[in-house]
MDTraj code that builds the backbone (N, CA, C; nanometers):
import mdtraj as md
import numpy as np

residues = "UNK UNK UNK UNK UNK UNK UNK UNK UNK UNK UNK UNK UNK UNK UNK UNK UNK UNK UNK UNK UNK UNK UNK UNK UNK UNK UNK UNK UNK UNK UNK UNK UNK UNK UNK UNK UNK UNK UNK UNK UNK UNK UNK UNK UNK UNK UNK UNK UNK UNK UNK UNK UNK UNK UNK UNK UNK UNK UNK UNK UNK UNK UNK UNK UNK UNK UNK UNK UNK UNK UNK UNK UNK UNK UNK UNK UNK UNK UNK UNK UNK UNK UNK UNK UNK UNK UNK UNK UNK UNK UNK UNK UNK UNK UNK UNK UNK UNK UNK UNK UNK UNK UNK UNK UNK UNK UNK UNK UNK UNK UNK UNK UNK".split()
xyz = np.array([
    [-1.1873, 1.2451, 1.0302],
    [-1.2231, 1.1059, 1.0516],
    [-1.2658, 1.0442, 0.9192],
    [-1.1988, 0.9170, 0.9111],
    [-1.2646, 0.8478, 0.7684],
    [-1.3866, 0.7818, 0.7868],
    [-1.4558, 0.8185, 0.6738],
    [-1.6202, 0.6937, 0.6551],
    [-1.5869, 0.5693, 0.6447],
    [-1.6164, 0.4607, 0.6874],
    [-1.6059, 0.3818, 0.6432],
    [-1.6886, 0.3065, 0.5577],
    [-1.6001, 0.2024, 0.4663],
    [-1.6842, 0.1693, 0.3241],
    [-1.7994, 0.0850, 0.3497],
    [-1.8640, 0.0595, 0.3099],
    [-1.9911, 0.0140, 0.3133],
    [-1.9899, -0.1065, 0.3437],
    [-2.0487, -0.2380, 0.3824],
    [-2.0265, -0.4045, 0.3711],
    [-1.9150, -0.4327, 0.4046],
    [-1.8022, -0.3849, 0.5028],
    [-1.6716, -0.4228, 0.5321],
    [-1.6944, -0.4468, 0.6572],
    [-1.6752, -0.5550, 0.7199],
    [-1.7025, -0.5772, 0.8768],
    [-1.5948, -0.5303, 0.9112],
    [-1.4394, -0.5327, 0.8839],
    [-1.2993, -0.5103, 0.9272],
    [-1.3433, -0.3399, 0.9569],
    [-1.4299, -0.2728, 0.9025],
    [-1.3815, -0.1547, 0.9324],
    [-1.4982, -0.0570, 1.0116],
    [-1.6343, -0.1732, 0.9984],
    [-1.7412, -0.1432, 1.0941],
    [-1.7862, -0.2536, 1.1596],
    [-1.8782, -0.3280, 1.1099],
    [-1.9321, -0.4399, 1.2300],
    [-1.9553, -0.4118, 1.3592],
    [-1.9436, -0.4918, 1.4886],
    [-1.9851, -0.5451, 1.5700],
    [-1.9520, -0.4098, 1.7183],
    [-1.8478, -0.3561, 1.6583],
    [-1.7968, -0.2061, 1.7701],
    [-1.9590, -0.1598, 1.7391],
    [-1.9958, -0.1311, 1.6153],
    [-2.1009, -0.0259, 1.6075],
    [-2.2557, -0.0713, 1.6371],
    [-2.2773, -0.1855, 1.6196],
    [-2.4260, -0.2479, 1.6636],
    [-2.5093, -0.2540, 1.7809],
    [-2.3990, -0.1857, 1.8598],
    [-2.5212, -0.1866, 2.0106],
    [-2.5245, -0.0351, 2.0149],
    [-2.4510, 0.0503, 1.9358],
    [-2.5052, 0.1910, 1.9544],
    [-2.6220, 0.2285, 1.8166],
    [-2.6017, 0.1300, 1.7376],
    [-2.7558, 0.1581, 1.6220],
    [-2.8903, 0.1002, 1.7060],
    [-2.8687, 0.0174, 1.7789],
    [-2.9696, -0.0752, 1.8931],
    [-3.0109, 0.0679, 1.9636],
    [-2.9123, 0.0912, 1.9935],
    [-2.9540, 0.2418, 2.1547],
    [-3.0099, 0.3382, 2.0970],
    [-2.9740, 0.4154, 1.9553],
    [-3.0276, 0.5170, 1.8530],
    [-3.1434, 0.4286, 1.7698],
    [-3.2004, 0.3313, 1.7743],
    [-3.3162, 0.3031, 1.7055],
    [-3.3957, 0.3150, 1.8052],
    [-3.3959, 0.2275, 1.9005],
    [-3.4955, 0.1980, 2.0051],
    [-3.5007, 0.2465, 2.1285],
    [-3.3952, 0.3602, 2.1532],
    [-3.4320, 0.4484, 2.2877],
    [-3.4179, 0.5765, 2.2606],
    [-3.3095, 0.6534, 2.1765],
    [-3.2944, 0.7970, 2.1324],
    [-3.3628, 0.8691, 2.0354],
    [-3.4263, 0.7916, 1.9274],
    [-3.5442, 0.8383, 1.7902],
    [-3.6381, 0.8357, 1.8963],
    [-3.7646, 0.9539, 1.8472],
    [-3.8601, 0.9455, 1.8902],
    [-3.8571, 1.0149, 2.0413],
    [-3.7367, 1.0294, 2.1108],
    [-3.7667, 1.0664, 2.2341],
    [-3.6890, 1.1930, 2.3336],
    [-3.7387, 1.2800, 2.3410],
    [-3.6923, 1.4059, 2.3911],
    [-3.6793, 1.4278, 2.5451],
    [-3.5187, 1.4573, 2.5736],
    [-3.5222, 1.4902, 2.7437],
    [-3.4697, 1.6415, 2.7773],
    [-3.5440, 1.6673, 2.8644],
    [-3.5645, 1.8029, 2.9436],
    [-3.3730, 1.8440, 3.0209],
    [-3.3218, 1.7074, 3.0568],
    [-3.2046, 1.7549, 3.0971],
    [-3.1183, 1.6365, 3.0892],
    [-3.0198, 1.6528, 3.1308],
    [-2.8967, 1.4733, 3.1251],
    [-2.9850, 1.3973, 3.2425],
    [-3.0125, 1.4730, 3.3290],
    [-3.1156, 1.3828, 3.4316],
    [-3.1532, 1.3092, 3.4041],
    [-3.2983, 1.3603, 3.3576],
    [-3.3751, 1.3249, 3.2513],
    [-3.3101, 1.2249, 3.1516],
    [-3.2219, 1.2059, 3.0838],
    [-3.1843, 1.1587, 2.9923],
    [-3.1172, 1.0251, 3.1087],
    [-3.0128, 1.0324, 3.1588],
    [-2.9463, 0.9314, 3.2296],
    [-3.0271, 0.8541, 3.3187],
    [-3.1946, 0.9049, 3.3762],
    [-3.2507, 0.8487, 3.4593],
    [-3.3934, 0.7347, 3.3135],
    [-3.3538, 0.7689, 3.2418],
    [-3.4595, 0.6840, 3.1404],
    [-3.3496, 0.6253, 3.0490],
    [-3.2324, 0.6401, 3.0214],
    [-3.1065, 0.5476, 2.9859],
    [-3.1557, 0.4291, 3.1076],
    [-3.1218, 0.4333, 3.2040],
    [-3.0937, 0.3623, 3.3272],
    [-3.2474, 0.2505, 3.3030],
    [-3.3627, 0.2824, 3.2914],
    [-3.4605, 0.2463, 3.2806],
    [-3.4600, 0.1512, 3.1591],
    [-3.4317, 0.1990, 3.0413],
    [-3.3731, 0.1325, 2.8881],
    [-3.3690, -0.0196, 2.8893],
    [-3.1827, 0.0369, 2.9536],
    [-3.1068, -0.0684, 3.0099],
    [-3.1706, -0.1581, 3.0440],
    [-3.2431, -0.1444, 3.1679],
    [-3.2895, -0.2527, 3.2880],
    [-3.4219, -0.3364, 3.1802],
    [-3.4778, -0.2319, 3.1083],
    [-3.6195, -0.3472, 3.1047],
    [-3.4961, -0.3968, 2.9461],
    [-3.4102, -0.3700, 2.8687],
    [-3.3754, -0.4735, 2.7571],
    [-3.2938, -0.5575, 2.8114],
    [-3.2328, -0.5812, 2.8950],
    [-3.1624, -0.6917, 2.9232],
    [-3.2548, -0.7683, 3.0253],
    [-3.3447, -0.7505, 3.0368],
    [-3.4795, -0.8367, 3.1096],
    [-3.5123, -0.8752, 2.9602],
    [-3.5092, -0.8399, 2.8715],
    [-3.5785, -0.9249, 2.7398],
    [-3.5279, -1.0322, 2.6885],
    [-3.6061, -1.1250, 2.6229],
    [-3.4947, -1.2654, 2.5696],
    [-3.4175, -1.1957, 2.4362],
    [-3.2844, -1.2688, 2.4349],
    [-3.2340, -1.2079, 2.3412],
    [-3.2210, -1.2477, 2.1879],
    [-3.2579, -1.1919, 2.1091],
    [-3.2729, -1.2397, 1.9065],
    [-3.1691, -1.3716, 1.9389],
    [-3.0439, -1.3322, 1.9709],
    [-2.9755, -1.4618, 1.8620],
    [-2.9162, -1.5591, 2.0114],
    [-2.9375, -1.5646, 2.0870],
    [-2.8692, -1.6670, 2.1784],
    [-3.0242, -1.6838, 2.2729],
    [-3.1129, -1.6287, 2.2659],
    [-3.2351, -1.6585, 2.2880],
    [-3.3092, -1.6833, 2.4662],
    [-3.1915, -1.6246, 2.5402],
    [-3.1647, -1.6337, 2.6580],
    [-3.1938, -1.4577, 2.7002],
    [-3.2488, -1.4511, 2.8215],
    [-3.2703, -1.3031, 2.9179],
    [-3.1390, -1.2932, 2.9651],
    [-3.0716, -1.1372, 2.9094],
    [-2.9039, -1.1388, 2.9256],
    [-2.9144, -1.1037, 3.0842],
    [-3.0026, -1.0435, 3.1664],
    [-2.9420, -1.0237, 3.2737],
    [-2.9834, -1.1734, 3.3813],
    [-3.0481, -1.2695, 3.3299],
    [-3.0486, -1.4418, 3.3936],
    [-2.8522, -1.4744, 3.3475],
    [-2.8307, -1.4662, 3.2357],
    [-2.7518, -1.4961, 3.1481],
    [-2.6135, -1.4606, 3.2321],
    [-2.5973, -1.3107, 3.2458],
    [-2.5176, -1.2374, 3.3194],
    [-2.4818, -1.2807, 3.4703],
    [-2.6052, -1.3418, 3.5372],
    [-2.5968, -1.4214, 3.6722],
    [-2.5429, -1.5441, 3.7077],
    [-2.5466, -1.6069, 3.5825],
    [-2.4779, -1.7134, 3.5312],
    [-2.3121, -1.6999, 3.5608],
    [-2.2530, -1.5782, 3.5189],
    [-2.1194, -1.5734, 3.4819],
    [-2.0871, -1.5160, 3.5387],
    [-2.1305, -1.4448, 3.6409],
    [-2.0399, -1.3492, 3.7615],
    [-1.9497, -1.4451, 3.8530],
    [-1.9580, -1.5945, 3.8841],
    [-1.8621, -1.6549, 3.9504],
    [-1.7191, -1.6931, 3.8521],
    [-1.7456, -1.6858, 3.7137],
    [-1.6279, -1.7099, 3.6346],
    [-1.5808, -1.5399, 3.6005],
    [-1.6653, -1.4436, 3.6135],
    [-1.5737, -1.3257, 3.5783],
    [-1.4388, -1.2400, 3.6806],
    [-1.3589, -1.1729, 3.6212],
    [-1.2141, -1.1862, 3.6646],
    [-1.2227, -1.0227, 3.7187],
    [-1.2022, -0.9743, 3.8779],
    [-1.2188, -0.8275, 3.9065],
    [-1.1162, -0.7617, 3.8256],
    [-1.1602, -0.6528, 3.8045],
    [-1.0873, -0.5350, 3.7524],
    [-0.9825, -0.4933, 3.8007],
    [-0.8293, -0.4904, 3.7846],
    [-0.6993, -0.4436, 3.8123],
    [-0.7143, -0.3064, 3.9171],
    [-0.6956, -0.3049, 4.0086],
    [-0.7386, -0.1607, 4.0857],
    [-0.5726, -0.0757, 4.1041],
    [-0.4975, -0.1295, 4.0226],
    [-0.3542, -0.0966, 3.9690],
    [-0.3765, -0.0048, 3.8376],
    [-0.2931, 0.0966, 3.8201],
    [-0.3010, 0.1354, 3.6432],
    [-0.1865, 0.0292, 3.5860],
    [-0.2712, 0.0287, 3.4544],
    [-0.1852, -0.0631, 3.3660],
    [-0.0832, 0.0568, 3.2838],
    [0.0666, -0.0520, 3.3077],
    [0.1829, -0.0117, 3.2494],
    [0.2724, -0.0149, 3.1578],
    [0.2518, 0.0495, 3.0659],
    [0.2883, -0.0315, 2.9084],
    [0.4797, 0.0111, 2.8876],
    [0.5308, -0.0858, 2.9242],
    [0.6564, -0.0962, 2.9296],
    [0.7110, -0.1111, 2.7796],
    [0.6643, -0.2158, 2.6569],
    [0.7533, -0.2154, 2.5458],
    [0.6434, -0.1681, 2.4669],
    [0.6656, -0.0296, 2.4255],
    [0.5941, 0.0767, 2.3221],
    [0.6945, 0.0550, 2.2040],
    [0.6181, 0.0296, 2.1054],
    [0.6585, -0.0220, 1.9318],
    [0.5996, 0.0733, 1.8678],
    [0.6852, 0.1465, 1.7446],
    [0.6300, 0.2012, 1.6524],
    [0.5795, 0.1609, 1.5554],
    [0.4464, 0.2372, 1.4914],
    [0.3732, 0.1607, 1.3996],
    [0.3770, 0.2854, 1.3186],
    [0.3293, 0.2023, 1.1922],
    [0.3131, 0.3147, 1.0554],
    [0.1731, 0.3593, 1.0093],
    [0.1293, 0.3994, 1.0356],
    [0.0010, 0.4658, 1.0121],
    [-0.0318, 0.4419, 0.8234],
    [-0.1362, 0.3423, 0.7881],
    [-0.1386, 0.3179, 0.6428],
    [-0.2176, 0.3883, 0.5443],
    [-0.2601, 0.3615, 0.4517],
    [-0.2770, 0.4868, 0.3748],
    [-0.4551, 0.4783, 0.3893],
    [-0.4947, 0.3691, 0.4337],
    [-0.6625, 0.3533, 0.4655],
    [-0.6487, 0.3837, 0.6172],
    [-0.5619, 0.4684, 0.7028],
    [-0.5685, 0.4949, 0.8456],
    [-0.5860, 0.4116, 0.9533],
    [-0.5306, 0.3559, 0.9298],
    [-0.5078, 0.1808, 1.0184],
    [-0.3755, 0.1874, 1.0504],
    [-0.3760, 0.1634, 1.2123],
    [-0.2156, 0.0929, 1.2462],
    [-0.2442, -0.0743, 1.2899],
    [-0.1261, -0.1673, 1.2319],
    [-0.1479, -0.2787, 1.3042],
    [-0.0896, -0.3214, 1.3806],
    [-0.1350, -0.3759, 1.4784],
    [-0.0828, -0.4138, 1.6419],
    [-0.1520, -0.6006, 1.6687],
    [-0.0291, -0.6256, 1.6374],
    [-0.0697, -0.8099, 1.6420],
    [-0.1464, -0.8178, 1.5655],
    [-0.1616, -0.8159, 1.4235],
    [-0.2351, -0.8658, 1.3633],
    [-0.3787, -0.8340, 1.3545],
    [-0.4160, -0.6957, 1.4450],
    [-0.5249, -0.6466, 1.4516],
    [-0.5209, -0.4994, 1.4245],
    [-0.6154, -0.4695, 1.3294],
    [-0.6182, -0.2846, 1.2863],
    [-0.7078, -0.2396, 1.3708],
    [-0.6215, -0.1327, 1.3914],
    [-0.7113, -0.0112, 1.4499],
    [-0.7328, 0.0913, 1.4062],
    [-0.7831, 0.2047, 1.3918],
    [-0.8089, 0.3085, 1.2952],
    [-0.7790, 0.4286, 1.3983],
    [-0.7287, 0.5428, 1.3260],
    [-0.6129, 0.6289, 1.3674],
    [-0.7313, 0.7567, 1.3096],
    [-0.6907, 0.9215, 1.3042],
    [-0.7369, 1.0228, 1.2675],
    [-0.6658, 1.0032, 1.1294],
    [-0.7193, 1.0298, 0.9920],
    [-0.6647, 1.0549, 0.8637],
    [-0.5147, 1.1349, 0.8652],
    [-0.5309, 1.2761, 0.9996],
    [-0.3726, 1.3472, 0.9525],
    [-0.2716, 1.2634, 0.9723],
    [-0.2703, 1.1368, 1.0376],
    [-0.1921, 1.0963, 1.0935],
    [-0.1177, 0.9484, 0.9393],
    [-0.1990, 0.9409, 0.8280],
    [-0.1738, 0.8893, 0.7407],
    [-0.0111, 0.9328, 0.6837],
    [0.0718, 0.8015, 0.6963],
    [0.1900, 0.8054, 0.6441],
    [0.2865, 0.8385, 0.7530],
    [0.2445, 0.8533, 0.8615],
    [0.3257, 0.9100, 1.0128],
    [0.3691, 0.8149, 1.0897],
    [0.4601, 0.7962, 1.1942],
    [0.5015, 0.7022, 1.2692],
    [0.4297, 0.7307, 1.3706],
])
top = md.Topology()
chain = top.add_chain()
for i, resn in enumerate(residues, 1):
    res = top.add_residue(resn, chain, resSeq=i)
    for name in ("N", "CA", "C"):
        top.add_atom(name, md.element.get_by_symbol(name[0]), res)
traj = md.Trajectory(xyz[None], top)
């Protein structure tokens, strides 16, 4: 797997910020006896931070969230079927692009179709 470079949002940013949120403020500092344990104080986490107002839109996400359940769209209970599969080239920073958007690949796969 590649590191990625430092100050590049394209290649870290916004994927990674709610798991530095979950490893600052619920996993440092705190030891569980089993996944129980662990999944039953995850669950707890959860519930009291999205009861909190939030830094940058300044709103309680789960008021927020109640808001938008009449505009959100149910989940496909179909599997999705990917009919036109395109080959991509795997680049030499481990990125394939797909519409104009990179995604990052395993390093062996650098220079491969």
């Amino acid at each position: 797997m590649n590191a990625c470079n430092p100050y590049r949002p394209r290649t870290k940013g916004k994927i990674e910020k709610p798991f530095q949120y979950i490893e600052e403020q619920f996993v440092k500092g705190n030891k569980f006896d089993s996944m129980t344990h662990l999944n039953k104080a995850a669950e707890a986490f959860i519930e009291d931070s999205n009861n909190l107002k939030h830094g940058t839109t300044l709103r309680i996400t789960n008021e927020y969230f109640t808001e938008e359940i009449p505009y959100l769209a149910p989940v496909k209970d179909k599997p999705f079927i990917i009919t036109d599969l395109k080959e991509r080239k795997v680049s030499l920073d481990s990125f394939i692009s797909v519409d104009a958007v990179k995604y990052s690949v395993p390093i062996e796969y650098v220079g491969k179709k």
